[in-house]
N, C-alpha and C positions, 0 to 999 in steps of 0.2 A: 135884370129882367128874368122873369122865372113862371109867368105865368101864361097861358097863351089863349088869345080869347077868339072868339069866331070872326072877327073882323081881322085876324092874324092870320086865321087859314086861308079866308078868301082873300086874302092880299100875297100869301104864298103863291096861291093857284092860279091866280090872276097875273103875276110876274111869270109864273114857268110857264103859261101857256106859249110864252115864247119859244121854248123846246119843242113842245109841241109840231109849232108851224117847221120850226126848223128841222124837226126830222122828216117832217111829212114831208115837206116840199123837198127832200134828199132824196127820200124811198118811192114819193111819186116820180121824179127823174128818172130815178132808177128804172122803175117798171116802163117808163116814155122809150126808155133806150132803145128797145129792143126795136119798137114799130117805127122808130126814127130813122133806122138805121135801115129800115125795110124799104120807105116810102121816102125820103131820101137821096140813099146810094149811100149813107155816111161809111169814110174809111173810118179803123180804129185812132186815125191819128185824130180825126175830130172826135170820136167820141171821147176822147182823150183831152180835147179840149176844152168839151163839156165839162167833163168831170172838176176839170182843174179850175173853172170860173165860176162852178155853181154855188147856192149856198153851202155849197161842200168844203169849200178851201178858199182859194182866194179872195174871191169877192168880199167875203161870210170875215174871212180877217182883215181887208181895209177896212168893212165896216166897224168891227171891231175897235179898231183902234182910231176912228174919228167916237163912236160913239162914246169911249171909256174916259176920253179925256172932255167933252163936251157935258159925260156926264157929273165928272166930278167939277166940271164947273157950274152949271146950272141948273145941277140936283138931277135925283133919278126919273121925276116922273115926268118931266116935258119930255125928256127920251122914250121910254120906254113905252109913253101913250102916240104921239106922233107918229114914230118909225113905222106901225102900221099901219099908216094910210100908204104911206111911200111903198110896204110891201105889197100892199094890195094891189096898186097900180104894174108893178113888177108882174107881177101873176095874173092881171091880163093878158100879156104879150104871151105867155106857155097858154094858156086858153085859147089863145085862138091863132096859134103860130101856124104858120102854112109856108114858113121857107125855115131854113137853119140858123141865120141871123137871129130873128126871132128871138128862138131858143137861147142862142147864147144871151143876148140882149136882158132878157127875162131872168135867166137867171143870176146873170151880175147884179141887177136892181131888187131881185129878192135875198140875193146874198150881202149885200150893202146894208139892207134893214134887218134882216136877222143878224148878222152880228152888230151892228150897234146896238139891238137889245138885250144882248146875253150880257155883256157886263151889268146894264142898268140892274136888268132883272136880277142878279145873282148876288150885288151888292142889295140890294131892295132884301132878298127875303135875309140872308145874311145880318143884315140891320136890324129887322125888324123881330125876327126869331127869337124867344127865349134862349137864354145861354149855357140850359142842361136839356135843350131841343135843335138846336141847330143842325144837327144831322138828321135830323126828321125832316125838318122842314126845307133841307136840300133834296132832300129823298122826294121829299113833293113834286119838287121841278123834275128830278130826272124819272119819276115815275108815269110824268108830261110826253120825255122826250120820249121815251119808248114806248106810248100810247099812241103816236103818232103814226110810228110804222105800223100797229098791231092795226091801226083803224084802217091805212090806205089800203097795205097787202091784202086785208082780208075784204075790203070795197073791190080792189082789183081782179081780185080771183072771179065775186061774180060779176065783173063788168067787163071780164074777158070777152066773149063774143061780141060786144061794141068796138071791139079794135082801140082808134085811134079816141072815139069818142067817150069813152070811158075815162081813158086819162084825163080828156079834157075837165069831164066830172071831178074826176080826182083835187085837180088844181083849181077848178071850180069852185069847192069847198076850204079851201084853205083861201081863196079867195075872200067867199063870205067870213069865215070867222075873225079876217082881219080885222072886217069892217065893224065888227059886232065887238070884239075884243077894243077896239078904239073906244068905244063908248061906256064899254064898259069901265075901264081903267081911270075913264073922267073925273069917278067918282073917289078912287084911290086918294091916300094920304102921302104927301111926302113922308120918306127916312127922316127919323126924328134924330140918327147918329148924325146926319148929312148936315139936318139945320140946324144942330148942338155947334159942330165944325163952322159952318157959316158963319153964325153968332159971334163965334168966338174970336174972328179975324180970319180963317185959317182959308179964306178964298182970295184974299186981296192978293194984288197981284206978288207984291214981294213973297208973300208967304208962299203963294203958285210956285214961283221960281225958285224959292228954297226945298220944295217938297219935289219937283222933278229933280231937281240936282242928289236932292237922297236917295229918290229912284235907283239912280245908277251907282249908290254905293253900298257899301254891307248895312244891314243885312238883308236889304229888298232886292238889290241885285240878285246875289246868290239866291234869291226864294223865287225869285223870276226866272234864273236856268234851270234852277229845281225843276221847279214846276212845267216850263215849256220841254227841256227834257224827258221827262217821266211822262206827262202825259202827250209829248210832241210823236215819242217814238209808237206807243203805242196807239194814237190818231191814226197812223200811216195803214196800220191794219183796220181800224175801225170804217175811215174810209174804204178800204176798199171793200170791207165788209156789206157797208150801208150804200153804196152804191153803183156799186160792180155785180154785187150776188147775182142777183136774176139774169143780170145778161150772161154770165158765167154759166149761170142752170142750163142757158138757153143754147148755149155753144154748144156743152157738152152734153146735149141731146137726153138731158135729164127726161121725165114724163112732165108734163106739161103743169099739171096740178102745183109743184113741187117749186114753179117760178115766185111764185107768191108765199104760199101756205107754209113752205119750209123756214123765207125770212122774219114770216110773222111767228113763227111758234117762238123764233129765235128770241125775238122782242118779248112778247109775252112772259115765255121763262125766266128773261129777265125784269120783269115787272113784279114777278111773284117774290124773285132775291131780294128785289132792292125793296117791297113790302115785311119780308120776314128777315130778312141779315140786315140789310143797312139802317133801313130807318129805327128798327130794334136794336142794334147795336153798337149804334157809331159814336152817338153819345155818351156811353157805358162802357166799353172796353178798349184794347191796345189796337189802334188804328193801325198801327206801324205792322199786327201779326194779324190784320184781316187783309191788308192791302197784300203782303206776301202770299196767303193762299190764293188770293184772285188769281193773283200772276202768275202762281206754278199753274190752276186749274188753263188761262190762256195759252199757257205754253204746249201743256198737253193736248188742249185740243187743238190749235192749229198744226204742231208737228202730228197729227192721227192723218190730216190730209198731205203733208208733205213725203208718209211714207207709205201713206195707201194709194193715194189720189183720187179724185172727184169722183168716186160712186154715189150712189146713193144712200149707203150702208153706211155708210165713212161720212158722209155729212151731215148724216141725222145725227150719229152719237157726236159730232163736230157741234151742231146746232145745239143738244143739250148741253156738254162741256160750257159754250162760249158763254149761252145763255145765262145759267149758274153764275160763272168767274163774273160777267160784266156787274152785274146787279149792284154788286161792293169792289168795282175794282176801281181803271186809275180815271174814267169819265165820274165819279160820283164824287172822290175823293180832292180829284182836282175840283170841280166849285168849290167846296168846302174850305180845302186850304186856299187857296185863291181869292178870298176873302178874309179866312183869316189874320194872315202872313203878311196885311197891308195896312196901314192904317185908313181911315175914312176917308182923308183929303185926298188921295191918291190912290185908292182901292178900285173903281171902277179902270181909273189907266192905266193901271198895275196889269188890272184881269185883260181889259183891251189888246194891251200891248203884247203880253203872253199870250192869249188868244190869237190875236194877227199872226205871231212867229209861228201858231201850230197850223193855221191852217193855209196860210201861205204854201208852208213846207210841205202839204197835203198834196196841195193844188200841182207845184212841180210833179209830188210823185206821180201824181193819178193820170196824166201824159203820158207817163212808161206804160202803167198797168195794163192797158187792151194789148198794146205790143206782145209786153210780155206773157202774159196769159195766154195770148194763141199762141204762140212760140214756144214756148214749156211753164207749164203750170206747176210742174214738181220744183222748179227755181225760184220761180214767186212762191213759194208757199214758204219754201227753206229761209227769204229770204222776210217774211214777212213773221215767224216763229221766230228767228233771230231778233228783228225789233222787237218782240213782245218780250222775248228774254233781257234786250236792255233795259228798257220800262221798266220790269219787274225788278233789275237789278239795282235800280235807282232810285225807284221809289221803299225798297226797304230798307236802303242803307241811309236815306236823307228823309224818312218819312215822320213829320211832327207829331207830338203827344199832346193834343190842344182838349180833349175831351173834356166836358163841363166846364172851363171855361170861360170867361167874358171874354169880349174882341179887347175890351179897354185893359185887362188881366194880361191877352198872351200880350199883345203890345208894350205893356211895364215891362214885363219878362225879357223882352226883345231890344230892352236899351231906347 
């Protein structure tokens, strides 16, 4: 595959819109936080709880890993067109929540459907992408997921004065686009890698059981700690980046503008990198020496706030630093390899599965994060630089040279 036709891009954009809902629905949370917490009484231990069930972490990785292995048995697109009707239903309950349950309620069932469709979706464009474009056409999705926060934050900023009803708007529309995204996707083709594998035997059951038994041993094992590694640890910050920030702003009595507009430039910035570095570059040069710049540029800017602390002078150049690194760092490179690194038969349970481990392990942390943060924020920051330090140190040293490439190529390569 080498050639990429317009029914290729709108089948990319049409898979990543899944990023999309799933960032929105993180960064709308986020900005709910703060008036939940008002109208309420919530301690930090619940909002703590929140954090840890929403499509942010836990939820977002059971769903995960029912969807990854569902999808590699009944192909990508009964998942990835279904799951949102089940989100949409979810995202009533944050529409029109009027107790705490609610909220949590809402967000376990919209984190259940987003992550059962990030695998679908990620094996889908993965598949379907030419094989000296693949980093492009992962660049599409994540150019999805960071459009998502740039749409709510800056929806948020002027629907400030509506309070509580503005959120409601927020989740509102992530609402609608479920329903509209369902219909749209109707029209989608399956993965023709998917129903190459079908064809071929490679779904019956014995062959199932032969292909999770490889799972767990070299070399998709080790490409599954890789990877939940490398991008596990650096997750932990990401989280709390995408759904901690505003209430953060809000504590420490930032100017009010600044709850919103600051996390969106954040996003946006990185919209522009992963436009001119990733998608330009990922197919053509040493992935292994783009992923190590990301990492140092995340290390420097989160230690700028571990040794200045939250002003606002120090969060702006924080915001551009992260902005920049993320574009090409370990969320773009992880889709990519994570489809790579697997083959077709097991590629969605692969990403599932390593997906569930990351955001599982989100969902614990993001229970500490309010504690800790009112308590000392110069400790969380050290300790959240450090994660990005091992991510970085992980992904340079274990990071593959798949560029141009087939899937059917690295996998010979791979024994």
């Amino acid at each position: 595959m080498s050639t990429t036709t317009r029914e290729d891009w709108r089948n990319t954009i049409l898979a990543g819109l899944a990023n999309y809902i799933d960032a929105g629905s993180i960064v709308a949370g986020s900005v709910a936080l703060a008036f939940w917490k008002n109208i309420y009484g919530l301690s930090d231990t619940f909002i703590g709880l929140i954090g840890a069930f929403s499509a942010n972490a836990i939820s977002a990785g059971v769903g995960a890993l029912i969807g990854g292995i569902l999808c590699d048995r009944f192909g990508r697109k009964k998942i990835y067109q279904y799951d949102m009707l089940f989100y949409a239903f979810g995202m009533l309950f944050l529409v029109f929540a009027n107790a705490p349950w609610m909220i949590v309620l809402g967000f376990v069932l919209v984190g259940l459907a987003v992550g059962a469709d990030i695998p679908a979706s990620w094996s889908l464009i993965a598949e379907q992408a030419p094989d000296d474009k693949r980093g492009a056409h992962s660049g599409v999705a994540q150019m999805l997921w960071y459009l998502g926060p740039v749409a709510v934050l800056t929806a948020a900023y002027f629907l400030e004065p509506f309070g509580i009803d503005g959120v409601r708007f927020l989740f509102g529309h992530l609402f609608v686009l479920a329903i509209a995204l369902t219909f749209l996707r109707s029209k989608m083709k399956e993965s023709r890698r998917w129903e190459e594998a079908k064809a071929a035997g490679l779904e019956a059951p014995a062959a199932r059981r032969a292909e999770w038994r490889a799972l767990f041993r070299a070399p998709y094992l080790g490409s599954m700690l890789f990877l939940a590694a490398m991008y596990g640890f650096w997750n932990l910050w990401a989280g709390y980046n995408g759904f901690f920030t505003p209430y953060l702003i809000e504590q420490n009595n930032l100017p009010t503008w600044t709850a919103t507009m600051l996390p969106a430039s954040y996003f946006l910035i990185g919209m522009i990198s992963i436009l001119g570095i990733f998608m330009t570059l990922s197919d053509r040069v040493n992935q292994r020496l783009m992923f190590g710049i990301s990492a140092l540029l995340h290390v420097v800017g989160m230690a700028l706030l571990a040794i200045f602390g939250f002003k606002l002078e120090v969060v702006i150049a924080h915001v551009v630093i992260m902005g920049i690194a993320g574009g090409f760092g370990a969320q773009s490179f992880f889709q990519l390899w994570s489809a790579e690194l697997f083959p077709t038969a097991i590629r969605s349970t692969a990403q599932g599965l390593t997906f569930a481990i990351v955001r599982i392990g989100l969902g614990i942390w993001s229970l500490a994060v309010p504690t800790l943060a009112a308590y000392d924020f110069t400790t969380l920051a050290w300790i959240l630089t450090g994660f990005l330090v091992v991510s970085g140190a992980i992904g340079l040293i274990w990071a593959p040279r798949n560029e141009g490439k087939s899937l059917e190529e690295i996998q010979a390569a791979r024994g």
